[in-house]
N, C-alpha and C positions, 0 to 999 in steps of 0.2 A: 512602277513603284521602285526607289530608288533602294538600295542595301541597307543602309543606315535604318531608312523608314520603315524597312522591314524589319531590323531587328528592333527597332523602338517598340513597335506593338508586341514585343514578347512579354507575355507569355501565353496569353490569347488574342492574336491577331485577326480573328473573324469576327462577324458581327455579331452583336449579342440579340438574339432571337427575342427578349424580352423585350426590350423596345421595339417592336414590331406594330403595327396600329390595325392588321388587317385589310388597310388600304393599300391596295396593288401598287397604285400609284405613289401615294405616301411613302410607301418601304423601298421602290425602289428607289426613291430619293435617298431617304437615309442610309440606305446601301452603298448608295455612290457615295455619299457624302464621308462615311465610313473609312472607302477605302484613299480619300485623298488625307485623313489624320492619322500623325502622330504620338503615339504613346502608348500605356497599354489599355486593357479594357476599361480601366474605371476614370482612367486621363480621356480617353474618345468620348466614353460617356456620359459625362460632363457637358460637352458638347453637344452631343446628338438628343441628349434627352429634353436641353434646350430649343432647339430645335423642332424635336418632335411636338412639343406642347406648341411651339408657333404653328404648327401645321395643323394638328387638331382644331386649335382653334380658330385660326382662318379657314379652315371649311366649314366649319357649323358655323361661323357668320354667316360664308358665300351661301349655304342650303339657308339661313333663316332669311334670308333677304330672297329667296326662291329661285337660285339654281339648283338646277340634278346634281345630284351626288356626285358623278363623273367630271361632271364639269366641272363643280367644286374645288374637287379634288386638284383636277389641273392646273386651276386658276392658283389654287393656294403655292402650288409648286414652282407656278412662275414667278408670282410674287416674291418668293425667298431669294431670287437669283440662283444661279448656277452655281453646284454643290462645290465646283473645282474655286472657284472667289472665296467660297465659304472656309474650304482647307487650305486655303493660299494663306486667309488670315491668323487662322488656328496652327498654322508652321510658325508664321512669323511670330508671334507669339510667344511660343514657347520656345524657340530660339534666343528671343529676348531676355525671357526668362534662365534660361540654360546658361546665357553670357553672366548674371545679375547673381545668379547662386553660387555659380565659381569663383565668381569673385568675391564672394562674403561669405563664404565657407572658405574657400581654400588659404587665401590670404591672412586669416588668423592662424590658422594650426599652421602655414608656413610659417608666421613670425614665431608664434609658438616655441615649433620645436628646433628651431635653429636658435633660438635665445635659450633653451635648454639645452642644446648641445653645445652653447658658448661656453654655458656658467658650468658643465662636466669640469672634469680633473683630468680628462684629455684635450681641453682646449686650443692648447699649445700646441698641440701634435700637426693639428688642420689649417691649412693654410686657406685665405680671403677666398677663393676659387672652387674651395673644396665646400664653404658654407655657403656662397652663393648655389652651388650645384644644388646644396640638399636642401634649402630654400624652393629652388626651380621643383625638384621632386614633390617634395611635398606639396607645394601648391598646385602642381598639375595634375598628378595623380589622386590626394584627398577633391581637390577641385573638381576634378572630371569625374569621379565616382559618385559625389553629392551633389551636384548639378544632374547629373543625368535620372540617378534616382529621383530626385524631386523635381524633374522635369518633366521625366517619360515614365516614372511607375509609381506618383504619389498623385492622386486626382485634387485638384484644387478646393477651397475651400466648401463644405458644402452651405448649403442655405435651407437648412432646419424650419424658420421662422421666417411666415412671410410681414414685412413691416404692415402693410394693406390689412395683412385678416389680425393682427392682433386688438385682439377685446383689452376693453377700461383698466378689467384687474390683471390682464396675462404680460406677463414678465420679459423681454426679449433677451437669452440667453445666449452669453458668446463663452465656446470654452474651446479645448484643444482635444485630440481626438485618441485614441489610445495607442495608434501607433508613436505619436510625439513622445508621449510619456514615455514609450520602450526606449526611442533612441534619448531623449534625457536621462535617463537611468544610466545609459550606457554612459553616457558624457559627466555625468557625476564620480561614476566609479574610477573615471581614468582620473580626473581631476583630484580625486582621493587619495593615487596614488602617488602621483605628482607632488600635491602640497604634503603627504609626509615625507616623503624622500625629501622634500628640499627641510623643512621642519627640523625633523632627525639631523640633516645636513646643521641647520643651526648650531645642536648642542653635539658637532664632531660626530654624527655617530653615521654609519651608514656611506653608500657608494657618492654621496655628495658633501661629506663630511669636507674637503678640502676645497671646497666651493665656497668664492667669496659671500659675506654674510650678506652684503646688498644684492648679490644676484638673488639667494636665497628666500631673503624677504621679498624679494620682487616675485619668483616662481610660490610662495606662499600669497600671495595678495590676487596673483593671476588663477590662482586654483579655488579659492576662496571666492573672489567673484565669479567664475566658473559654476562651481555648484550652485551659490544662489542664484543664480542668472536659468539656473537649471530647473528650478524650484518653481518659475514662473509659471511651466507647462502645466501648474496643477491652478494655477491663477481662475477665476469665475467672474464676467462682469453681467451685471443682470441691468438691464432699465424699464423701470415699471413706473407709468405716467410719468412725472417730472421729478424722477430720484434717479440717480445712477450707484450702483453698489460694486462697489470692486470688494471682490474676496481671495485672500490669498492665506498659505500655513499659520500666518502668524498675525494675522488682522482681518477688519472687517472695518471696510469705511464708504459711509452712506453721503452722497455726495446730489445736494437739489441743483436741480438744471435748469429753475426757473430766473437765475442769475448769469446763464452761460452768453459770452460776448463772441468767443472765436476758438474754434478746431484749428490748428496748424502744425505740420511736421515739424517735430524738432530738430534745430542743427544735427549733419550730419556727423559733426566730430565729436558729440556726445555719446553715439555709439561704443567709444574707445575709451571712456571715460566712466559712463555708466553703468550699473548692472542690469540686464536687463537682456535678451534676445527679441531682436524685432525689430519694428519700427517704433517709434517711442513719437508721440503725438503731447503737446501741450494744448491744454484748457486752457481757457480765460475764463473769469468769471468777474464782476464787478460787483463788490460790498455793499452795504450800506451806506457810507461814509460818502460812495464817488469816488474809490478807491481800486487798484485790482489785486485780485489773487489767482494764480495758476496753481494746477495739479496735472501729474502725467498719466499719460498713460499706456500700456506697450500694447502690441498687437503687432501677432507675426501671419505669415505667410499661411500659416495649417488649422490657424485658428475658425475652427466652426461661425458665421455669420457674425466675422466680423465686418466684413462689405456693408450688413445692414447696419448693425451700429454705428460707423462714419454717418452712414446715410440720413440715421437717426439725430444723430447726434446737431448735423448740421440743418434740419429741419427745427430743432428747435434753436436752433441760432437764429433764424429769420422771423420765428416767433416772437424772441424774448428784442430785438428789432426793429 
């Protein structure tokens, strides 16, 4: 096990004895399988609890269809492949992922605060080389700190709701989990303090006061989409039979999906454009008339079942079809 991979699984790097299944065989699978992943306990687990339920129940098939237990056992362990394939793809993965976050975390707060440190009243002082540097800084240091947190010690989305067992009247709930909300709180208050200094900065008052009025209004427009974009953590979408309800601070819109034509990612350069953290998704839906109408919708990486709502969403595309 290589260094890195070993500090990845900090803060508990041993196996979690709770998924354990009592099968000799079983657990030393997931044992092995354990120590070829990285991240920490609830990033492994993720994985292995998946796994585990594949195991369970490929051996109560192998015993209903009348093998021994032992042999069950075995059979089910072969079937999975070897545990080292299994962590080979769960590295690659979150390496994937680790590339994908750096670069959409870090790369804002880089433009960020080097367009903040443009529009200061020390501007002048810093030469092209000196703002490239602290561009390089910031993005590779906020980069590498939020990549790695939400690589190696934030466990991926979970799945609450299974699509399969939801009953006529039960609702499919996607929300965001409370650590989200911690760090948006946090990412509001800096952006709070941002757009008053630039604000103040407007009406001369304050350590920006001599910062041009177009930077100003710019770091007011960047702080302001900032928070609301912040605000979305508290966002609710529910889909019960053919409604979809987005709920959010300031509204509540009931949306029928018995008109839905097509799920598609929205351009990627709407991101810079939009408010919004996520991935931003466009409806289709076609009127009455033979006509269309879109609505968006965001959905980010920490979001509680959102995997099923895609899933959802595009089953009833093939429906309405």
């Amino acid at each position: 096990m290589t260094i890195l991979r070993t500090l990845s699984r900090l803060p508990s790097p041993k196996f979690d004895q709770q998924l354990a299944t009592g099968d000799t065989h079983l657990d030393q699978y997931l044992q092995a399988l354990d120590a070829e992943l990285v991240g920490a306990k609830t990033v492994r687990n993720h994985t292995l609890a998946a796994v585990r339920e594949q195991l369970v129940a490929q051996k109560a098939s192998l015993i209903a269809d009348g093998k021994e237990a032992t042999a069950a056992s075995l059979a089910a362990v072969q079937q999975l492949g070897p545990a080292a394939a299994r962590g080979q793809a769960q590295r690659q993965e979150r390496r994937t992922f680790y590339v994908n976050m750096m670069l959409s975390t870090g790369l804002p707060v880089a433009v960020f605060m080097t367009l903040f440190n443009l529009s200061s009243e020390t501007a002048q002082e810093s030469s092209w080389s000196g703002y490239i540097a602290m561009f390089m800084f910031y993005f590779l240091f906020f980069g590498n700190v939020m990549a790695a947190y939400l690589t190696f010690g934030q466990a991926p989305p979970k799945t609450t709701q299974g699509i399969e067992s939801l009953e006529p009247d039960e609702a499919l709930e996607v929300f965001s989990p409370p650590a989200s909300k911690a760090a948006a709180a946090i990412l509001m208050l800096l952006m709070l303090f941002v757009g008053s200094a630039a604000l103040l900065g407007i009406f001369n008052i304050g350590f920006m006061a001599s910062t041009h009025l177009a930077a100003n209004l710019f770091m007011v427009y960047i702080a302001g989409a900032g928070i609301l974009g912040a605000t979305r953590v508290n966002n609710r979408l529910l889909v019960q039979g053919d409604t979809l309800i987005k709920q959010n601070l300031f509204s509540r819109q009931v949306i029928p999906l018995t008109r839905l034509v097509a799920v598609e990612p929205a351009p990627g350069w709407q991101a810079w454009f939009r408010i919004g953290f996520g991935q931003r998704y466009i409806l289709h839906f076609s009127d009455a008339g033979g006509g269309s109408i879109r609505t968006s919708l965001i959905l980010n990486h920490e979001m509680h079942n959102s995997e099923q709502l895609l899933t959802l969403l595009r089953q009833k595309v093939k429906q309405v079809s």
